[in-house]
VOPA-274942 format. One record per residue (C-alpha): chain; residue number from 1; z, y, x. Coordinates in Angstrom, 2 decimals, always signed. Each point is the difference from the previous one (the first is absolute). Layout:
# residues N
   chain   resi        up     north      east
       A    NUM         Z         Y         X
...
# end
This chain:
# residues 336
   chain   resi        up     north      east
       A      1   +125.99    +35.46    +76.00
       A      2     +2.56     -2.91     -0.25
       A      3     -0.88     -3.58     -1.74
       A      4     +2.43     +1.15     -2.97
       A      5     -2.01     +3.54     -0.48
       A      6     -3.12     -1.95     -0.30
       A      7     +1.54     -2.35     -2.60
       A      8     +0.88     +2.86     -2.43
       A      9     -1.93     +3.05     +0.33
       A     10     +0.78     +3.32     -0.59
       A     11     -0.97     +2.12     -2.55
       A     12     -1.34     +3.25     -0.43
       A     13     +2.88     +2.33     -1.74
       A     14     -0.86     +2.36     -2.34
       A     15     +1.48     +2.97     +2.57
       A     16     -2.68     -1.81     +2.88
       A     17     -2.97     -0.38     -2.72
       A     18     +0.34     +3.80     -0.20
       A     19     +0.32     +0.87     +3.41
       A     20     -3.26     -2.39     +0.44
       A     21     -1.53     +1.54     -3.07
       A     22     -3.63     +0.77     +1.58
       A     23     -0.17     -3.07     +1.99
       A     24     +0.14     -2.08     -3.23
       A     25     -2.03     +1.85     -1.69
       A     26     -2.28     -0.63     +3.08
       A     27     +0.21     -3.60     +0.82
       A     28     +1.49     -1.64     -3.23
       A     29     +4.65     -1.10     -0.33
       A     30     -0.97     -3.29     +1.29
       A     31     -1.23     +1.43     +3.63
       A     32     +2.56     +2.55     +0.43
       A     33     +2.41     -2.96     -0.96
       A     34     -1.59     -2.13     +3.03
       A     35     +0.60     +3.09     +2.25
       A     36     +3.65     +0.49     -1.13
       A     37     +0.50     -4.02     +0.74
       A     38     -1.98     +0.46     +3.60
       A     39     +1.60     +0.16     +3.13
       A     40     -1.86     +0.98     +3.28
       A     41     +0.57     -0.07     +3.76
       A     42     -1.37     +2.73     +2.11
       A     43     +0.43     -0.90     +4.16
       A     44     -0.55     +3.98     +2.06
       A     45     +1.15     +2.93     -1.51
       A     46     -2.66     +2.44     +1.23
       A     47     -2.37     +2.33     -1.37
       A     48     -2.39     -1.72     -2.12
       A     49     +2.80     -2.22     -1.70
       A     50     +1.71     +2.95     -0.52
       A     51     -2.35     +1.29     -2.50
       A     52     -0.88     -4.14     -1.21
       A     53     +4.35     +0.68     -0.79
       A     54     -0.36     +2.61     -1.87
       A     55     -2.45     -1.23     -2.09
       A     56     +1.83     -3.20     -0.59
       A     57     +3.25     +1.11     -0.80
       A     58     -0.94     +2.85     -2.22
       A     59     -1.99     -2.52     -1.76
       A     60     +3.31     -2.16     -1.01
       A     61     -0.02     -3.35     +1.45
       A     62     +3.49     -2.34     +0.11
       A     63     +0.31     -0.12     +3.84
       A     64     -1.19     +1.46     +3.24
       A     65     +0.91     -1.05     +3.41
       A     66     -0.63     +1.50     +2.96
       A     67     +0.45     -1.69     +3.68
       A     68     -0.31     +2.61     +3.33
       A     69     +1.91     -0.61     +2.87
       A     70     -1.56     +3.48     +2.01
       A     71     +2.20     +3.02     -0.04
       A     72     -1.87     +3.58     -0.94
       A     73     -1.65     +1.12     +2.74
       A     74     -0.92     +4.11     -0.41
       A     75     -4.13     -1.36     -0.62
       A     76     +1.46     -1.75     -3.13
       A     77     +0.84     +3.10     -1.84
       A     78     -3.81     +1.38     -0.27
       A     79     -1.04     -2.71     -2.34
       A     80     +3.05     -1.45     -1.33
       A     81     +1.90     +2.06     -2.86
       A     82     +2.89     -2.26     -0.43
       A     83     +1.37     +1.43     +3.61
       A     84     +1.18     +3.40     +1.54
       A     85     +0.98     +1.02     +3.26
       A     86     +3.49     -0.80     -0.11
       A     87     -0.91     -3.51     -0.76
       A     88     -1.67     -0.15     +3.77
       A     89     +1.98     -2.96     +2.02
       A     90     +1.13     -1.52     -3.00
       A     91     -1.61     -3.54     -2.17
       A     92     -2.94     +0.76     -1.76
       A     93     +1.03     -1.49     -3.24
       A     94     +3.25     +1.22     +0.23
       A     95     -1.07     +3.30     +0.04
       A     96     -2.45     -0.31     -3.04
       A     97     +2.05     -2.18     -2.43
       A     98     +1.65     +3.10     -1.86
       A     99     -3.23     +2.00     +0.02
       A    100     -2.47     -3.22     -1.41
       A    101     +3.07     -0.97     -2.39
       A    102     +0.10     +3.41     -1.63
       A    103     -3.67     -0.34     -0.67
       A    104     +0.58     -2.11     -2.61
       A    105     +3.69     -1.55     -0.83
       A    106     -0.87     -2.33     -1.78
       A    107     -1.56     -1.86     +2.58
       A    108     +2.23     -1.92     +2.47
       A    109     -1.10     +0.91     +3.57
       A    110     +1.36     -2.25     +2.80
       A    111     -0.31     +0.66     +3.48
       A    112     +0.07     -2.82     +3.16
       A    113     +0.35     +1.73     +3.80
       A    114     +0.18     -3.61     +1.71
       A    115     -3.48     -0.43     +1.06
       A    116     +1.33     -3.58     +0.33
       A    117     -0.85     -0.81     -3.46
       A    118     -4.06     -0.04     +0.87
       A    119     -0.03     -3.02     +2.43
       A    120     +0.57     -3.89     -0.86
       A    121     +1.25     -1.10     -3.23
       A    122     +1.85     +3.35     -0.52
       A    123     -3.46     +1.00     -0.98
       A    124     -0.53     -2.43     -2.33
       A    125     +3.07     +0.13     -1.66
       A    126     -0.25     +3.65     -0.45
       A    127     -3.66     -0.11     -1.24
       A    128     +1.23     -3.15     -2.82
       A    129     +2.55     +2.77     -1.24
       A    130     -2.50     +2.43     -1.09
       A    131     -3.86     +0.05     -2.18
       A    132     -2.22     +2.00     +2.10
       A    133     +0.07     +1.06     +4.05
       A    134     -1.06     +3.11     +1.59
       A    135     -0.76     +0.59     +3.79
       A    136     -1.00     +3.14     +1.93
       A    137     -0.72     +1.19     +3.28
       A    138     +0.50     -3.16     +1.43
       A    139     -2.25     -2.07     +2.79
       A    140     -2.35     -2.64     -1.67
       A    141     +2.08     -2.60     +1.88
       A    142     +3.00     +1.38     -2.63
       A    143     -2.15     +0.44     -2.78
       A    144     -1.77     -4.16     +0.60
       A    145     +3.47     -0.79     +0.07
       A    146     +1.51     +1.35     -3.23
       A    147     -3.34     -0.91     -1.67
       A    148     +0.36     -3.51     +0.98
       A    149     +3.72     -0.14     -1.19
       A    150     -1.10     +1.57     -3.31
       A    151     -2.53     -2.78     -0.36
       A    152     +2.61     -2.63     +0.23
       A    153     +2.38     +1.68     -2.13
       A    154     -3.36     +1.09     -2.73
       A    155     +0.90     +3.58     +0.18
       A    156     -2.41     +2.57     -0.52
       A    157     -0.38     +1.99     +3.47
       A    158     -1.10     +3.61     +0.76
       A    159     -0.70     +1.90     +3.06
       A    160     -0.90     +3.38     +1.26
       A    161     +0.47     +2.73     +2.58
       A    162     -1.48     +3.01     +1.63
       A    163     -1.54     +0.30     +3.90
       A    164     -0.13     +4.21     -0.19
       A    165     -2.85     +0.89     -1.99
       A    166     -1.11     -3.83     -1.09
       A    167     +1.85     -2.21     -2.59
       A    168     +0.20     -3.59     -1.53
       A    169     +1.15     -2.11     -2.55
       A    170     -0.49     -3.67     -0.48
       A    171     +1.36     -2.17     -2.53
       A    172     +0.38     -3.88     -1.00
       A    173     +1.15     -0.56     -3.07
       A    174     -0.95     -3.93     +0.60
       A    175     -1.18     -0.87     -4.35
       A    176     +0.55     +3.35     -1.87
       A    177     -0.75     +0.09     -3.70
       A    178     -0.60     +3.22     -1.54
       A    179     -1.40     +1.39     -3.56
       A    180     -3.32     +1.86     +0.77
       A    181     -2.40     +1.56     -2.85
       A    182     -2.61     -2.12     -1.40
       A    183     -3.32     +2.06     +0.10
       A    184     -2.11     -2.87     -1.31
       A    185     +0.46     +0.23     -3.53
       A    186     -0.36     +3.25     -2.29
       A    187     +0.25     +3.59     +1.83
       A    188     +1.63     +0.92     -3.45
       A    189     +2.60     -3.36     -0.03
       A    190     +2.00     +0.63     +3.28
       A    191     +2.02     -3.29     +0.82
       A    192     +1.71     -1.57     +3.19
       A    193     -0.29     -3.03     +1.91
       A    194     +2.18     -1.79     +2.49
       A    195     -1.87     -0.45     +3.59
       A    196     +1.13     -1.86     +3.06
       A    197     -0.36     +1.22     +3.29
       A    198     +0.66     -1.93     +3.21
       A    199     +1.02     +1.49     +3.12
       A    200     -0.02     -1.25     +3.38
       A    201     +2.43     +1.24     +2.90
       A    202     -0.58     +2.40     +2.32
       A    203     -1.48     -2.63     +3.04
       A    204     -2.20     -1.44     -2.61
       A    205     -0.58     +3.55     -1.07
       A    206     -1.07     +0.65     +3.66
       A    207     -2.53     -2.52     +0.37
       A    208     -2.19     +1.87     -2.44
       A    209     -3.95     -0.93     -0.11
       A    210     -1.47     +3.63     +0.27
       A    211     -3.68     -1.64     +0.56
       A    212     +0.53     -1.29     -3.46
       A    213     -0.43     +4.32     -1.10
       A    214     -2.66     +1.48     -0.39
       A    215     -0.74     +3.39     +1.10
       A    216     +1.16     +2.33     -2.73
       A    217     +3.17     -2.22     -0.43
       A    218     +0.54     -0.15     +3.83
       A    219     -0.79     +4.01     -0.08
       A    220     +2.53     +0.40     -3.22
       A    221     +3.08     -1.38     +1.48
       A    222     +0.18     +2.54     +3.06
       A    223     +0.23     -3.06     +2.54
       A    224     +0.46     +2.13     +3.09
       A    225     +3.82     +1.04     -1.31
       A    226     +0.19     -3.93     -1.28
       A    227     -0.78     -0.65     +3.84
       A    228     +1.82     +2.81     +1.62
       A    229     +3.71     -1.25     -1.79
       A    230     -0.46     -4.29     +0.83
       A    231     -1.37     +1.50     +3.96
       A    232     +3.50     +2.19     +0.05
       A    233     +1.74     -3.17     -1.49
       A    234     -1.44     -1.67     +3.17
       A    235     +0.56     +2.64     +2.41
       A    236     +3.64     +0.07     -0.95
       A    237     +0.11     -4.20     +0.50
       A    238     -1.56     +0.16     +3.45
       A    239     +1.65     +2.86     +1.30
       A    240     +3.58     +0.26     -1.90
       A    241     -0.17     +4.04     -1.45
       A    242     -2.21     +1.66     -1.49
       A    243     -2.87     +1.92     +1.94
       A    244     +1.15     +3.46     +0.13
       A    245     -2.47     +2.19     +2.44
       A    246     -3.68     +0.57     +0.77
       A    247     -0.03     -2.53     +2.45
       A    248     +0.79     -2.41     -2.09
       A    249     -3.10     +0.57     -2.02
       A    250     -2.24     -2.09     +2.08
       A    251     +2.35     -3.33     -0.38
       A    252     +0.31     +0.61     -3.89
       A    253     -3.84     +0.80     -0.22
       A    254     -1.09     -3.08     +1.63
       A    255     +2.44     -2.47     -2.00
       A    256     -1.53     +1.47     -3.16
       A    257     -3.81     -0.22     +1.37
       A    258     +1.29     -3.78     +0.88
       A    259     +0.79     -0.80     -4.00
       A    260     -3.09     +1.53     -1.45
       A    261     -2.00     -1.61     +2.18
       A    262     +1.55     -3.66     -0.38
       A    263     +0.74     +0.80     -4.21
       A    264     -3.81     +0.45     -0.44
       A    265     -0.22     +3.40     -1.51
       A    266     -3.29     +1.62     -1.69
       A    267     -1.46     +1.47     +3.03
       A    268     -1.85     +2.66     -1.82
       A    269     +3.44     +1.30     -0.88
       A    270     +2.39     -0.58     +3.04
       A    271     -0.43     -1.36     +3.31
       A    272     +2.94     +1.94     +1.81
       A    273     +2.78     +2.30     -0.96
       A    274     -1.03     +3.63     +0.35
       A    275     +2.03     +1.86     +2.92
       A    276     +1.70     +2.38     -1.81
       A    277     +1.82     -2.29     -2.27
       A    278     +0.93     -2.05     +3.00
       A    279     +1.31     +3.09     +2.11
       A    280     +1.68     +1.09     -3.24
       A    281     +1.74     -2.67     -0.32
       A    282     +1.14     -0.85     +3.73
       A    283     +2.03     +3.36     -0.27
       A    284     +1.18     +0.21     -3.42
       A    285     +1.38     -4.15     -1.10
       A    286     +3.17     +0.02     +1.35
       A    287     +0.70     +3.36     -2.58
       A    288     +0.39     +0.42     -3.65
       A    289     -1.96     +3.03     -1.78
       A    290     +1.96     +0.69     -3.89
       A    291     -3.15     +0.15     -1.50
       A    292     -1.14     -3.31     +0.99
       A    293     +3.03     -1.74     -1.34
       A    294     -0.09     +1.60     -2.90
       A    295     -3.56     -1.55     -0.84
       A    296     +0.92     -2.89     +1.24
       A    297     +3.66     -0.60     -1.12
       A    298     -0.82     +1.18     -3.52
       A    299     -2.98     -2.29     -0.06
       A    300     +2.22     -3.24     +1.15
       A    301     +2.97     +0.93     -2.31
       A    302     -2.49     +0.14     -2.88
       A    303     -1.38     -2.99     +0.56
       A    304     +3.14     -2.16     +0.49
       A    305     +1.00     +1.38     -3.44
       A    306     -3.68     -0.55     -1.09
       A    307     +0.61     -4.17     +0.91
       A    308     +3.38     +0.01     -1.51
       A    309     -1.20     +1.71     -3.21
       A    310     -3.27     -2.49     -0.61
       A    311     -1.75     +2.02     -1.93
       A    312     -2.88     +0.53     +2.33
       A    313     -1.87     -1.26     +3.53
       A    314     +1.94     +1.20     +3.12
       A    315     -1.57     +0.96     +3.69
       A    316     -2.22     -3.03     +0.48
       A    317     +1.17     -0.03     +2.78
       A    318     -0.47     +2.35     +3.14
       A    319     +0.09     +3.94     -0.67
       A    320     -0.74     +2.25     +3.14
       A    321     +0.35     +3.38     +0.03
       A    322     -1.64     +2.75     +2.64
       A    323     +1.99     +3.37     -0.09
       A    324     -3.06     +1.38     +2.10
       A    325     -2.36     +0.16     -3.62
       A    326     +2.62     -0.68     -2.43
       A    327     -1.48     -3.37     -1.02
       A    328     +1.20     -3.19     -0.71
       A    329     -1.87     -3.61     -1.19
       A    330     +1.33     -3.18     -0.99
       A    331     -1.64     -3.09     +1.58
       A    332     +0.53     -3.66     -1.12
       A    333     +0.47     -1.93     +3.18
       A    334     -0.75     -3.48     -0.22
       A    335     +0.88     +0.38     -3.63
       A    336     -1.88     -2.11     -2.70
# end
């Protein structure tokens, strides 16, 4: 969104307030206004911002960007909807712009194929041009790096991404105000306040107290999946892929068993990661499973609209889901 769009902003038409009917009815004019105003960037066009796209778009805001620099490999049509197999060989975002504009046409879609963009003051300059950032299945070197250059710029930041049958999203959204429901007063006199929430960025995020917990907190939060995604993030660092067989099982197993032990977990609820999630994983990260970006996409595209709309608390601020039960948990990490 340019300086002049943010100087005069648009409107909701009466033909738009009736395609956005039930989302107004939902959420109040004033929120689905802020949406129609918003403009996000989403960096990696894969499976689980596939399904955070669809959610977006459908849901009417001014401007989505999209920057992908991979072609479409034949593994990219499994999870991602936007491409078919005539599309292998060619730019990812090239071969989804017609299929996420006619989602929704009244939402301009852009697409970027230079990966250039991402790297020095490109970066910056792209992330000053729109209101909220998106990253997926990227490295946490990537993800520490767009964080950081949302921090300068004070744009709200999300991430997420799926390893197989495990998935994550994280968010900073630095000072967000939102209207929550006030359950002090009278059951019978429902009113709203505004609360502030500060969030801190994802290597502050990592430096989580877990001995501050106690058990049935520790116990609530599922910490071996919490464990399992920062060990891969590390595994991926040290080695440069992603483990991808039994054998690496043992390397990923004892990076995890390294964190819990320094982080200070509950032992009466984990003191190492149970095999079969760590053999589960060594075979299945480097693939996407549908399913699991559908939970997990759908999940991060509501809750981007969820911050944009204000009108109640987002992911505070870590959300891991394990495809193996079907569960997911939120923990705040190093959150007030």
């Amino acid at each position: 969104m340019d300086a002049g769009s943010k100087a005069i902003p648009v409107q909701i038409t009466e033909d738009e307030a009736a395609v956005y009917d039930r989302q107004i009815r939902l959420w109040g004019i004033e929120a689905q206004q802020r949406m129609r105003n918003a403009s996000i960037l989403v960096i990696n066009l894969k499976g689980v911002a596939t399904e955070a796209i669809k959610n977006i778009v459908l849901a009417g805001v001014g401007k989505l960007v999209i920057v992908d620099a991979a072609p479409v490999a034949e593994e990219d049509l499994g999870a991602c909807f936007f491409l078919r197999d005539e599309d292998v060989g060619k730019k990812r975002v090239e071969a989804a712009k017609s299929r996420v504009e006619s989602l929704n046409p009244l939402v301009t879609v852009e697409t970027i194929s230079d990966g250039s963009v991402l790297h020095g003051t490109a970066l910056d300059a792209l992330i000053q041009t729109v209101d909220l950032v998106c990253i997926t299945d990227a490295s946490r070197a990537e993800l520490t790096r767009v964080n950081e250059a949302c921090r300068r710029l004070k744009k709200p930041f999300y991430a997420g991404g799926s390893y197989g049958l495990l998935g994550y999203i994280f968010c900073d959204l630095q000072q967000h105000d939102f209207i929550s429901p006030d359950r002090s007063g009278a059951k019978d006199v429902p009113r709203s306040v505004k609360v502030s929430a500060n969030y801190p960025t994802l290597q502050e995020a990592l430096q989580h107290k877990w001995s501050t917990m106690t058990k049935r907190q520790t116990k609530e939060v599922n910490p071996a999946i919490v464990f399992l995604t920062i060990a891969l993030w590390e595994f991926e660092a040290r080695q440069g892929r992603l483990p991808s067989s039994i054998t690496d099982a043992e390397s990923l197993e004892k990076i995890a068993n390294e964190f819990i032990s320094v982080a200070g977990v509950n032992k009466n609820v984990l003191t190492c990661i149970p095999r079969d999630l760590v053999e589960s994983l060594a075979t299945t990260a480097p693939h996407e499973f549908s399913p699991i970006c559908a939970v997990v996409g759908g999940m991060l595209g509501q809750d981007i609209l969820k911050s944009l709309a204000a009108r109640e608390a987002p992911i505070a601020n870590f959300f891991t889901f394990d495809g193996n039960t079907g569960s997911g948990t939120v923990i705040r990490m190093s959150m007030p």
